[in-house]
MIVO-685481 format. One record per residue: x, y, z of N, C-alpha, C in turn. Coordinates in steps of 0.001 Angstrom, whole numbers, plus 500000, padded with zeros to 6 digits. Example, Ala and Ser with C-alpha at 12.3 -4.5 7.8 and 13.67 -1.06 7.14 Angstrom:
513190494310507800512300495500507800513200496700507800;512850497750507080513670498940507140512900500030507870;
END
This chain:
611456917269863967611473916022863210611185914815864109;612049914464865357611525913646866084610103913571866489;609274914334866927607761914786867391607187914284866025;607692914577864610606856914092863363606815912396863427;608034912129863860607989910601863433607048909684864537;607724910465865606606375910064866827605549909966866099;604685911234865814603065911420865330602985910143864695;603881910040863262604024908885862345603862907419862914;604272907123863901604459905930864335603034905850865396;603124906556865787601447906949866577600107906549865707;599843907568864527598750907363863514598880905518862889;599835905390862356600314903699861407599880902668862485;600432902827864296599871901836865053598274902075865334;597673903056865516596232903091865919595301902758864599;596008903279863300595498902309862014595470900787861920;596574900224862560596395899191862268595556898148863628;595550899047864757594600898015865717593199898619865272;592911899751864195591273899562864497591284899282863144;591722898785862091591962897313860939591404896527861596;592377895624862432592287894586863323590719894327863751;590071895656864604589003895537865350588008895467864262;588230896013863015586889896286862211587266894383861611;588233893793861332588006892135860796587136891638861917;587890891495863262587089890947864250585756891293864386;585278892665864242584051892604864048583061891976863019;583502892240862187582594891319861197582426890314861550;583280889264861801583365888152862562582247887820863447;582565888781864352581366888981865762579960889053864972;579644889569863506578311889779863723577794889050862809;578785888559861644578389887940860950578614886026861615;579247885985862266579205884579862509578769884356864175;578827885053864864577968885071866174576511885983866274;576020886973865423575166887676865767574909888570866747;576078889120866919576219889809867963575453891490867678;574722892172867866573518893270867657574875894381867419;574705895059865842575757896372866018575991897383867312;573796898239867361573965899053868215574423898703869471;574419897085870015574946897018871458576414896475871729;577004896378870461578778896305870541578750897845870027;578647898676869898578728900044869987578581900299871068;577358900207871667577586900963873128578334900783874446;578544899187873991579691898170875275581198899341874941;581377899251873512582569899710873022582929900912873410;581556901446873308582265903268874262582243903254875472;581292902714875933580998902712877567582289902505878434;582534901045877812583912900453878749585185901130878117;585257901534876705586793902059876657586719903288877494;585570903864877508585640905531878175586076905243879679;585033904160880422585424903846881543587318903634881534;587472902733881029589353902302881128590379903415881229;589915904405879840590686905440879525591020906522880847;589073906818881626589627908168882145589830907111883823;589606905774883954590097905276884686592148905263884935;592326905057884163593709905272883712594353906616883961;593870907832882857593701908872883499594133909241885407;593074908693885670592712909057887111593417908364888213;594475907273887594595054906876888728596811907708888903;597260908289887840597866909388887576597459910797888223;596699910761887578596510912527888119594768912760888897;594591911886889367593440911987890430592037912831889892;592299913954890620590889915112890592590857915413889233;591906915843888593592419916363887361591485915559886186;590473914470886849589985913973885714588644914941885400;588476915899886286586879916541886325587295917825885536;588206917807885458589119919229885013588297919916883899;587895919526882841587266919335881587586393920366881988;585626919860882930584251920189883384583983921579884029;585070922036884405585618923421885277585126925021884301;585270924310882643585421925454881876584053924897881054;583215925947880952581922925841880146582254926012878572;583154926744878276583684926390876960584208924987876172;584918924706877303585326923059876629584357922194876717;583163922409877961582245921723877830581451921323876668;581019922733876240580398922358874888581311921761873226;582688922007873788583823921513872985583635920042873168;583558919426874120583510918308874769582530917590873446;581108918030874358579752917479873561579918917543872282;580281918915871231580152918430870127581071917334869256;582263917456869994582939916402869590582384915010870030;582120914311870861581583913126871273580240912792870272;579242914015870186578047913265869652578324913372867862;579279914741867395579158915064865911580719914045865581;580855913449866030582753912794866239583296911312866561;582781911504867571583155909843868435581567909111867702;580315909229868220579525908667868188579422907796866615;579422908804865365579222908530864324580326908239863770;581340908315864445582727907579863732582517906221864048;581996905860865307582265903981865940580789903530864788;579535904584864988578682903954865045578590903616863638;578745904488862509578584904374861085579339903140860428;580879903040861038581594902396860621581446900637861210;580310900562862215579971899306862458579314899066861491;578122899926861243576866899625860476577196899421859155;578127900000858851578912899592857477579363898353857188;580035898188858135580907896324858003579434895266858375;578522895811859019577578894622859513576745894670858010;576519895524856964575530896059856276576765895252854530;577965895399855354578763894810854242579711894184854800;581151894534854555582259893921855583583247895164855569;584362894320856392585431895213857385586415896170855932;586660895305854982587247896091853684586787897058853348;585638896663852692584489897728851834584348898748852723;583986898872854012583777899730855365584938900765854803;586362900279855046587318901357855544587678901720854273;587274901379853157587107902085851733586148903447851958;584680903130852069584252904365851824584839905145852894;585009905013854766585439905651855657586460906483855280;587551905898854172588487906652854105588485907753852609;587167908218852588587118909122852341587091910324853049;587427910690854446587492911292854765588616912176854807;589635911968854549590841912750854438590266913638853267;589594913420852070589065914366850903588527915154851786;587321915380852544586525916100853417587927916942853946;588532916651854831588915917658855863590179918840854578;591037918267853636591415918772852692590618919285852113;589557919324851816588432920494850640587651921365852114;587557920928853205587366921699854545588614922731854335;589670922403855021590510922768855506591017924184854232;590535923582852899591180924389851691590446925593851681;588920925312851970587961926044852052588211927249853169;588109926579854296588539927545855651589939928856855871;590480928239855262592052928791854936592119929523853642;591067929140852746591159929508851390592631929530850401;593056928394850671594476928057850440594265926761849291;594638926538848090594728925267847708595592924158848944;595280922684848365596362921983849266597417921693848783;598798921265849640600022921507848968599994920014847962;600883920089847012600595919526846356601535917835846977;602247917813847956601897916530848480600703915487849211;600030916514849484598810916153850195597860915648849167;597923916261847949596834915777846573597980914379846359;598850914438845907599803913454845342599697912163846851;599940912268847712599394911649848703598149910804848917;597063911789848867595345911339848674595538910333847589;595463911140846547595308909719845206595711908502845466;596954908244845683598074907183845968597377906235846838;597162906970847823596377906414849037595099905497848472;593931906226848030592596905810847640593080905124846681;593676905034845803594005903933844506594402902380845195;595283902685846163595741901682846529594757901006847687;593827901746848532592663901194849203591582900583848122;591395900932847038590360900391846023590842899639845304;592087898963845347592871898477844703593020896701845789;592843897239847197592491896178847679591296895502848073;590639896447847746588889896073848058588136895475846864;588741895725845767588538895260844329588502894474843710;590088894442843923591053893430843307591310893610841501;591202895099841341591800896100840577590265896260839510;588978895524839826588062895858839115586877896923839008;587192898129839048586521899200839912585050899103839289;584672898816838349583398898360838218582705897268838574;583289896733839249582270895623840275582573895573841337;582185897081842042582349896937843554580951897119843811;580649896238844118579223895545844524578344895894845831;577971896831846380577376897285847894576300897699847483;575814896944848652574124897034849435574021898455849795;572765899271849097572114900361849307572729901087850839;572529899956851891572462900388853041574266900286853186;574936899722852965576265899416853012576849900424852341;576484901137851399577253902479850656576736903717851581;575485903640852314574876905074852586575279904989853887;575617903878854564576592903824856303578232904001855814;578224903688855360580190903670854249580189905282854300;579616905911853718579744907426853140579730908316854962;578980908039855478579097908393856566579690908680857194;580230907108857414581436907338858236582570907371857658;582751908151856577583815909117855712583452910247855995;582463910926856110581941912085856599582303912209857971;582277911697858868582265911403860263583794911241860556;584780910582859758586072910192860105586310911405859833;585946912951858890586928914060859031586167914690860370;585125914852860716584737915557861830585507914831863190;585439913651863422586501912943864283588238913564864542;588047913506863291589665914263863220590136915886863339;588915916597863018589270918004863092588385918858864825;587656918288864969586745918587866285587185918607867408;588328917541867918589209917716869315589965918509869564;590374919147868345592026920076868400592323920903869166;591215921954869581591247922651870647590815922102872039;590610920851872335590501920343873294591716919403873756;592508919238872621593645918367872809595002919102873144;594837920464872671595710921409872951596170921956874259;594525921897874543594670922031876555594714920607877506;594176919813876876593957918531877999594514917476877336;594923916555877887595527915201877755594463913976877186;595223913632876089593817912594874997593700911632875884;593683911399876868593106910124878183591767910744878034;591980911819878537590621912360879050589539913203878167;590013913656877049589214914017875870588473912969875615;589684911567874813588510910466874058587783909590875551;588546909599877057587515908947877460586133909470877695;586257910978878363585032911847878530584244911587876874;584928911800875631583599911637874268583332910022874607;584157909357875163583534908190874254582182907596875542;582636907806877007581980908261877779580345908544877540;580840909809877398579290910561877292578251909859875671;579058909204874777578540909254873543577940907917873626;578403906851875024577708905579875082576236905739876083;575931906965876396574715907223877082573537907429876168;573619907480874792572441907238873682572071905611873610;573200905142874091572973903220873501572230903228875215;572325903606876491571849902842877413570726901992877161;569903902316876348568919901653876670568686900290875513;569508900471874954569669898928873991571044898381874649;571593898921875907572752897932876509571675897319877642;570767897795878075569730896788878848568773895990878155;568213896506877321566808895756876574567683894713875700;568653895104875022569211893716874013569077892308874479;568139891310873677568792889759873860570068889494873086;570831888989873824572360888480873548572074886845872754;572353886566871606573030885205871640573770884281872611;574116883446872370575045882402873130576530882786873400;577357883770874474578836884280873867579544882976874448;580143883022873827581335881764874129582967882819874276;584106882081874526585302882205875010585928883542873778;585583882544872582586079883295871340585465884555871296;584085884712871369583121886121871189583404887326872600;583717886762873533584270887546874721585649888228874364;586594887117873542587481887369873543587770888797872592;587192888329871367587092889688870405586142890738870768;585305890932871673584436892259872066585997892873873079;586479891932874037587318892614874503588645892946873582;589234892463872900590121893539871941589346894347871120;588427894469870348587474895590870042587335896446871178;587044896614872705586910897279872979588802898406873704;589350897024873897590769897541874774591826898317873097;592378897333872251592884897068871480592209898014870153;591101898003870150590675898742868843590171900009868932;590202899973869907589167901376870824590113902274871148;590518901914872614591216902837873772592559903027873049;593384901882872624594600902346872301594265903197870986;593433902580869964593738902973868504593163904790868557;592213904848869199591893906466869137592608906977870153;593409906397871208594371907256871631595502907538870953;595875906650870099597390906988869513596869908141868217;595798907436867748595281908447866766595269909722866891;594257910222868121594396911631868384595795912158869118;596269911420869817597705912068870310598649912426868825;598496911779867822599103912302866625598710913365865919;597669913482866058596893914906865781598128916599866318;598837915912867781599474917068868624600973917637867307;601024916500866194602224916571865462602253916284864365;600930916104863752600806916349862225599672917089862232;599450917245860850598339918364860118597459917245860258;596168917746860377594761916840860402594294915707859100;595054916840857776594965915949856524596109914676856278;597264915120857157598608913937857220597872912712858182;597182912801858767597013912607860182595923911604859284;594788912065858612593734911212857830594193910252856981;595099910483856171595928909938855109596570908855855307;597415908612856452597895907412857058597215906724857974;595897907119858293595315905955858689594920905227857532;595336905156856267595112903850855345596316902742856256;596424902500856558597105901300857131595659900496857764;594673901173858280593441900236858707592848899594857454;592705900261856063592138899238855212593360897527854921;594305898399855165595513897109854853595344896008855670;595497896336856827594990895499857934594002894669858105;593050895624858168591657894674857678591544893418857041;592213894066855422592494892907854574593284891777854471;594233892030854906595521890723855673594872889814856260;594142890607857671593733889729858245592279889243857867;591448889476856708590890889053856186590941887970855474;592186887983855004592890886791854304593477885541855643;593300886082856621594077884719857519593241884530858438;592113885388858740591248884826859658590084884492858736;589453885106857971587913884682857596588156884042855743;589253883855855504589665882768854199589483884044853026;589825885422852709589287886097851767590913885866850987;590967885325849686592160885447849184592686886494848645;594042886585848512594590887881848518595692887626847302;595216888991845831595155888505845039596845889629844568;597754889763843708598481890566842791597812891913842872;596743892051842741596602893375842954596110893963844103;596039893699845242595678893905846214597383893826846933;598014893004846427599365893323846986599808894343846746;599717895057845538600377896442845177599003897465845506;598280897354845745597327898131847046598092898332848124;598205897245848424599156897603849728600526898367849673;600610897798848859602862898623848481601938900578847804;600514900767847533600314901971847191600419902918848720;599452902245849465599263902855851068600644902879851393;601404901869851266602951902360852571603365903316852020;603672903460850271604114904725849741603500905778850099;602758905934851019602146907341851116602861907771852459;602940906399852999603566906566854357604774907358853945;605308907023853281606615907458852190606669908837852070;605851909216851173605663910564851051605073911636851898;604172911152853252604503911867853737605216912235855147;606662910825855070607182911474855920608664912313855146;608407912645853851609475913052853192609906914607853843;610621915332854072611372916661854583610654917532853496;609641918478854085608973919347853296610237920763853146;610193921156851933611065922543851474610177923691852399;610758924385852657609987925902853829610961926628852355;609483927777852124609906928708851385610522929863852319;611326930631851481612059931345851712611363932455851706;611498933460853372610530934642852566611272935955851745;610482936492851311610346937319850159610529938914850465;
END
């Protein structure tokens, strides 16, 4: 039980700093112009650097460790390019193509994915908190993105087909490390993916012209990259070590909440009666699932 609530308190904080990072971003691109693909590639480059920097002042050699076993290697790669890459990258292109709300609406379709995965693989229905859970969840994320009118949610061609994505991408993110997290320490998993997954951007982190950055635009690339990045997918996947992958998807609705709050206090989006009980839908899930599951009795 203790190790669950960890997990719990683990997943709810890394939800809510990459909330945080997806408002600030919009910010960054819609009011500075700051280029998606090259705050993507700053974003992996330097959190990967920090992470297995960090890593490495702890346990030294131990950072090459990864690299020793040709199995995890390719564990490594597919997680970084089918995982990390299209989780940061989709979910920029989403908020730049629309905004930070609408984004972690479609994104969080991914908990459906790894539950109709997971049901599939196991050939198990899911328990029926996990359905009672999901719903709750998505009602209350569309409930703040809305503002309870589900027929006028309004997205750009390109803003629904980057949205869907990285809902697709947020369950592969979540189910792809597990056997890499089992043996090695998430320093060095997400810094090695995020690492290796900023070596596709090199060449739009040199060729890009930059706008004008000022104090403010420095300031938010660096919590996007420290704050929304390094901590939020570290706490994320370290929760992975103590919940199920679908518990684990489910409560990152605390990032659409987030988002939206601070949507409402940084970029003026008002925040309406029903978007408040959006929000009171997501904590209830928090609710349910940290409720004491019954263990059947065997037979």
């Amino acid at each position: 039980m203790a190790s669950r609530r960890l997990g719990l308190i683990e997943v709810i904080s890394g939800g809510i700093l990459w909330g945080a990072s997806g408002t600030v971003a919009q910010a960054v691109f819609s009011r500075y112009q700051v280029p998606t693909l090259w705050l993507t590639g700053v974003r992996l480059s330097l959190a990967g650097l920090l992470l297995l920097g960090w890593f490495a002042l702890s346990q030294g050699r131990a950072v090459w460790a990864i690299w020793r076993r040709p199995k995890m290697i390719g564990q490594l790669l597919l997680f970084s390019l089918l995982g990390m890459v299209p989780s940061q990258l989709t979910y920029f292109l989403a908020i730049a193509y629309g905004n930070a709300p609408t984004a972690t609406v479609l994104q969080f379709l991914g908990p459906l994915f790894i539950i109709i995965y997971l049901a599939v693989t196991r050939r198990q229905w899911p328990r029926r908190i996990d359905v009672i859970s999901i719903v709750v969840a998505l009602f209350g994320t569309f409930l703040l993105v809305t503002n309870g009118h589900f027929t006028q949610l309004a997205l750009a061609p390109l803003a629904l087909f980057w949205g869907l994505l990285a809902g697709v991408s947020s369950a592969t993110y979540t189910l792809l490390p597990r056997p890499l997290l089992a043996t090695y320490d998430a320093r060095l998993v997400v810094g090695w993916a995020m690492l290796l997954g900023s070596l596709p951007f090199g060449g739009v982190l040199v060729t890009t012209r930059l706008p004008q950055l000022n104090v403010t635009v420095v300031g938010g690339i660096a919590f996007i990259v420290i704050g929304g990045t390094m901590l939020a997918y570290l706490l994320y996947l370290k929760s992975l070590a103590s919940l199920a992958p679908s518990t684990t998807g489910m409560l990152s609705a605390f990032e659409p909440l987030t988002a939206t709050v601070l949507a409402v206090g940084v970029l003026g989006t008002p925040l309406t009666g029903a978007e408040l009980f959006g929000g009171a839908c997501i904590v209830a899930t928090t609710l349910l699932q940290a409720l004491p599951q019954k263990q059947s009795r065997p037979k």
